[in-house]
N, C-alpha and C positions, 0 to 999 in steps of 0.2 A: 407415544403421541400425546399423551395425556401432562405430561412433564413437558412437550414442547409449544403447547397449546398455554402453561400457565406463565412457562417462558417470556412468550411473547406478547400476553398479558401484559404483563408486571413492567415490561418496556413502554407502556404508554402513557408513564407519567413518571417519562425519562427528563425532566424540566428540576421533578424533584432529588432527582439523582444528580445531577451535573450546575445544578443551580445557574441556570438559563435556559433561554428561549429557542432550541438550534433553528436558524433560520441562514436559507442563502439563497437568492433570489435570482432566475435568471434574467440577462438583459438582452436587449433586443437586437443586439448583435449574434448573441447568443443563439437565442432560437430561428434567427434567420439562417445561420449555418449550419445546422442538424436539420433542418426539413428536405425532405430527399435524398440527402445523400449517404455513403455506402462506409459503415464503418466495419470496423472488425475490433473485436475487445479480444483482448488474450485474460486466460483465468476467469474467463464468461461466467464458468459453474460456482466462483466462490462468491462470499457474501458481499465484496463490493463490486465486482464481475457482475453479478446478477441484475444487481439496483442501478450500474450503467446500462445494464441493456433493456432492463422494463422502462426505465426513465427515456432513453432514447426510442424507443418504441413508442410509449407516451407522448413523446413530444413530435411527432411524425417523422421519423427519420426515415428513407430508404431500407435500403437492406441492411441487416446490424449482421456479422459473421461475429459467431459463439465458437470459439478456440479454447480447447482443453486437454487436459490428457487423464481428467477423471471423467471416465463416462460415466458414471451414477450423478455427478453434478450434474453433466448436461443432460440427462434424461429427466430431472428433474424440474430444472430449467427450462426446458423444452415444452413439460406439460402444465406447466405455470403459465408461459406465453399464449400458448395455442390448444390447451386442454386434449394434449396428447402425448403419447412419449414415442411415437416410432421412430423418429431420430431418422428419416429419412428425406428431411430435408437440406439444401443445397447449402445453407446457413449454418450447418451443426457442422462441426471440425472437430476431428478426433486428433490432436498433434500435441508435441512437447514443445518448446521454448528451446530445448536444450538441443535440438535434430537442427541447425543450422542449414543444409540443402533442405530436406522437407518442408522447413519453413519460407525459404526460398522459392518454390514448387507453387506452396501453397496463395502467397501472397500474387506471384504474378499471376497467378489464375484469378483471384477474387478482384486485383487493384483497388484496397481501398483507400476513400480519401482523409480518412481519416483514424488513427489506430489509439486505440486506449492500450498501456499496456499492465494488467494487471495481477500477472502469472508472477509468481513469488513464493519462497518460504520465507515464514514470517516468527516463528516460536525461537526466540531467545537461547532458553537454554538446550536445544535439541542444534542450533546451529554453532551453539559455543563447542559439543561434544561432536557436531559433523562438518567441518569445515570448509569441506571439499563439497557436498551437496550445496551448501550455503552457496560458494564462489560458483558453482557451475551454472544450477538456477537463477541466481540473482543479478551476477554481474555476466557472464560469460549469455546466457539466456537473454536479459537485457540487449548484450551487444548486434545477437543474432537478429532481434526482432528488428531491432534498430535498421540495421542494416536492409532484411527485405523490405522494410519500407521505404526506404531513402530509393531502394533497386523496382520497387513496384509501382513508381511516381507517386508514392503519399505527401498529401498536402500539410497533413497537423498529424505529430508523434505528441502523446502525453504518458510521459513517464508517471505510475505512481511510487512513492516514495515511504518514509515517514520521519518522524521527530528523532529518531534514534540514529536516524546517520547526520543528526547534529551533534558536534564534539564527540561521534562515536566511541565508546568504550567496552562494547563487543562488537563478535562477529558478524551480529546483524546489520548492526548500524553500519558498519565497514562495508560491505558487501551491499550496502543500501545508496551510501554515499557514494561510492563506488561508481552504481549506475549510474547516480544522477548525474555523473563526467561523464560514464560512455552518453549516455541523453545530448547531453550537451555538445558532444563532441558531432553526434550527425547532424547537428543542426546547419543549414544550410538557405540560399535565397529560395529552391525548390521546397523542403521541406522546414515550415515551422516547428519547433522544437519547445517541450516544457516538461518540468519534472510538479509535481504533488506531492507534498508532504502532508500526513497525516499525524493526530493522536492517536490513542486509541480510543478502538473503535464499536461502540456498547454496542452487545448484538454478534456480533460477527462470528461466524464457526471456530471455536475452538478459542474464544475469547476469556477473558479475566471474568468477566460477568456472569458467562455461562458457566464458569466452576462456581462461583458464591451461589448459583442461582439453583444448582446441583445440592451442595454441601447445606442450606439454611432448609432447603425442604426436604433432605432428607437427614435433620438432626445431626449433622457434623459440624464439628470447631470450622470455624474458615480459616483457611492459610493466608497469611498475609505476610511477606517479606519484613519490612521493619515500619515500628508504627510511626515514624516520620514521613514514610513517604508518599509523595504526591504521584499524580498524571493531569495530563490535560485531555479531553475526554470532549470527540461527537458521536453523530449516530450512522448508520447507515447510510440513510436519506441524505443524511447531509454529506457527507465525505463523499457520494456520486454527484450530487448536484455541482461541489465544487470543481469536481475533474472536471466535469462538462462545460460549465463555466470558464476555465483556465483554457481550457481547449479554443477559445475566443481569443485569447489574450497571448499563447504563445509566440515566441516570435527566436530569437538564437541561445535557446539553451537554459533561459531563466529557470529559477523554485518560486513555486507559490506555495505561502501557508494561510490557512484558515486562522482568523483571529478568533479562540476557541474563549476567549472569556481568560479567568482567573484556574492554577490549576487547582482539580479537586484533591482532598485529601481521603487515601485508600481505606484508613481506620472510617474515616467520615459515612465515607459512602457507602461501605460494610452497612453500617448501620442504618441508614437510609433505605438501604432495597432493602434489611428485616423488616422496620417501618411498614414496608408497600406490602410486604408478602404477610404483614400482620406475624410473625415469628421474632424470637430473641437472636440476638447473633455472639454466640460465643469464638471470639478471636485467637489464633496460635500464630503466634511470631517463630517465623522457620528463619531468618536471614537473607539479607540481598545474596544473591546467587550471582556467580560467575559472569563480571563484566558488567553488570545491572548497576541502573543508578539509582539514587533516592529522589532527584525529579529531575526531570527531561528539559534539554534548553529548547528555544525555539531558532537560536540560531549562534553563530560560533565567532572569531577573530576571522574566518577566514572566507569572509561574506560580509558585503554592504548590502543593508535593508532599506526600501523604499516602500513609501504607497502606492496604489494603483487607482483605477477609475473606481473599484468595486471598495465599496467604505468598509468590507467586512473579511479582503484579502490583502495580504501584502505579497509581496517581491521582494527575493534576494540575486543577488549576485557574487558569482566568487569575484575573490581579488585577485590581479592577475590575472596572465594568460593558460590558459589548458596545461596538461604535460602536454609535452611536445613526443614524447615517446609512449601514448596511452596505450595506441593501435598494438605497437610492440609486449608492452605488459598483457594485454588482453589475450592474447597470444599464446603468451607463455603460462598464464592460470588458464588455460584451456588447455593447454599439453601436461600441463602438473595434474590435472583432474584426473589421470588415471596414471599417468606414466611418473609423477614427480609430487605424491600429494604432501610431503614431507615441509617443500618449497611454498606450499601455498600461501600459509602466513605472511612469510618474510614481503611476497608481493601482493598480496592486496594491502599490509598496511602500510607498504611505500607511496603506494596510489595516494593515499590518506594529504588534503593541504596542509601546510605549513601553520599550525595553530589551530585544525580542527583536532585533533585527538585529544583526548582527555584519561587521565586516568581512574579507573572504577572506584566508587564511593565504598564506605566502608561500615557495620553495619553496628547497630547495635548489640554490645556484651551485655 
């Protein structure tokens, strides 16, 4: 507790860490459509799951439905809300992404009108060695939700996303990009549709930050991949406020990105949070790991960027029209997940546009 307490400390003068002001402002479209009405957030219990639903709370929403399949998250979550944990309320949702009829089940009972979805694996190299979990969760999971909303009259779907299924060159990003097609693909005149792309995201459970922040206070080298490389980097707070934000602005299938500034450099920052924690930081170059890059793009050949009303987000668009056979492929990585996992590569990187893949950077000898 004592370790998590200086944690989150040390995050309150995260301005000095990322070198800016995170700031993203709602607008008055914005909070005019979250007053009363009835969301449901998937991955409720994880760290950007959570800060959609205190913020929608926050700003008067109706009923928010908390869908999860880790219940220590939502018991947690639960007693942060309402200073309880008996989880016997009609709001708390014990489900996976991945149960396709249960979430079917689930959604026509609740109808909401507007679904965040934020159930995901998101660790790099745990998805480059499980592939098959990655595809199942991410893309096939994605499809399901999709789906009972489009079946349960939802009004606004927001996919979230991130930087990695730019020019993907692992499993994540694959499986990230992935979605943001199925996203797109149910978007329809009944259901507005948007995907979220994120940095990464300081704070978050099981994040980059939380190992430095482990390793500098308890006298360990920090591990850093290669001392080239970069990330682009918000917070919590802010990566929620964005989804909610976009969720105004979705409309057939678009990506929104956060203009996150300039990106930071990993040596850089090491050394900054020792700065804040008043400690030295002695640095170990391990090598970029499998499919990893040395900095993240914010967007690929295989996407037109524009502005939007909001001076602090952009819009992208693929080029081109959809696959015309997505439905098909989604299909067939949902029969490979247990019956064919050998196949699975071969189709999710077909999924992949015409000029988004990239291949993985290479590290310092």
């Amino acid at each position: 507790m004592k370790g998590s307490l200086l944690f989150a400390r040390s995050l309150c003068q995260i301005e000095q860490l990322i070198g800016r002001t995170p700031a993203v402002d709602y607008s008055a479209q914005t909070l005019a459509g979250v007053t009363g009405q009835r969301f449901l957030v998937t991955g409720a219990g994880g760290s950007i799951g959570s800060e959609i639903v205190r913020q929608l709370v926050s700003l008067g929403a109706g009923d928010v439905y908390l869908l999860d399949h880790n219940e220590g998250a939502l018991h947690a979550l639960q007693l942060g809300l309402h200073g309880d944990g008996l989880l016997q309320d009609k709001t708390v949702i014990l489900a996976d992404v991945r149960e396709k009829r249960t979430l079917g089940r689930i959604f026509a009972d609740v109808g909401p009108t507007t679904v965040f979805h934020a159930a995901a694996h998101k660790h790099l190299p745990l998805m480059e060695r499980f592939p098959s979990e990655a595809v199942h969760t991410n893309v096939v999971g994605t499809a399901n939700v999709a789906c009972a909303a489009a079946a349960s009259g939802t009004k606004r779907f927001v996919n979230l996303s991130t930087d990695k299924a730019v020019a993907p060159s692992c499993i994540l990003g694959a499986t990230k990009r992935a979605a943001e097609l199925v996203a797109a693909a149910a978007a329809s005149p009944s259901m507005k549709v948007a995907s979220v792309r994120f940095g990464n995201v300081l704070g978050s459970s099981g994040s980059f930050l939380q190992t430095v922040h482990w390793q500098l206070t308890n006298g360990r080298a920090v591990t850093v991949t290669d001392r080239r490389a970069t990330r682009y980097f918000m917070t919590i707070s802010e990566a929620a406020r964005l989804v909610i934000e976009v969720s105004a602005m979705a409309r057939n299938g678009e990506t929104y990105m956060l203009d996150m500034g300039e990106p930071v450099a990993i040596e850089q920052l090491v050394h900054r949070y020792a700065q804040i924690l008043g400690v030295t930081a002695t640095i170990e170059y391990t090598g970029l790991r499998p499919g990893e890059k040395l900095h993240e793009d914010l967007f690929d050949d295989a996407e037109n960027r524009s502005s939007t009303t909001h001076p602090g987000i952009w819009q992208t668009k693929a080029v081109g029209a959809p696959p015309a056979d997505l439905g098909f492929t989604i299909r067939g990585l949902a029969d490979a997940v247990e019956a064919a996992p050998h196949s699975i590569l071969q189709l999710l990187w077909s999924m992949m546009p015409a000029g988004a893949v990239r291949e993985p950077d290479v590290a310092v000898t």
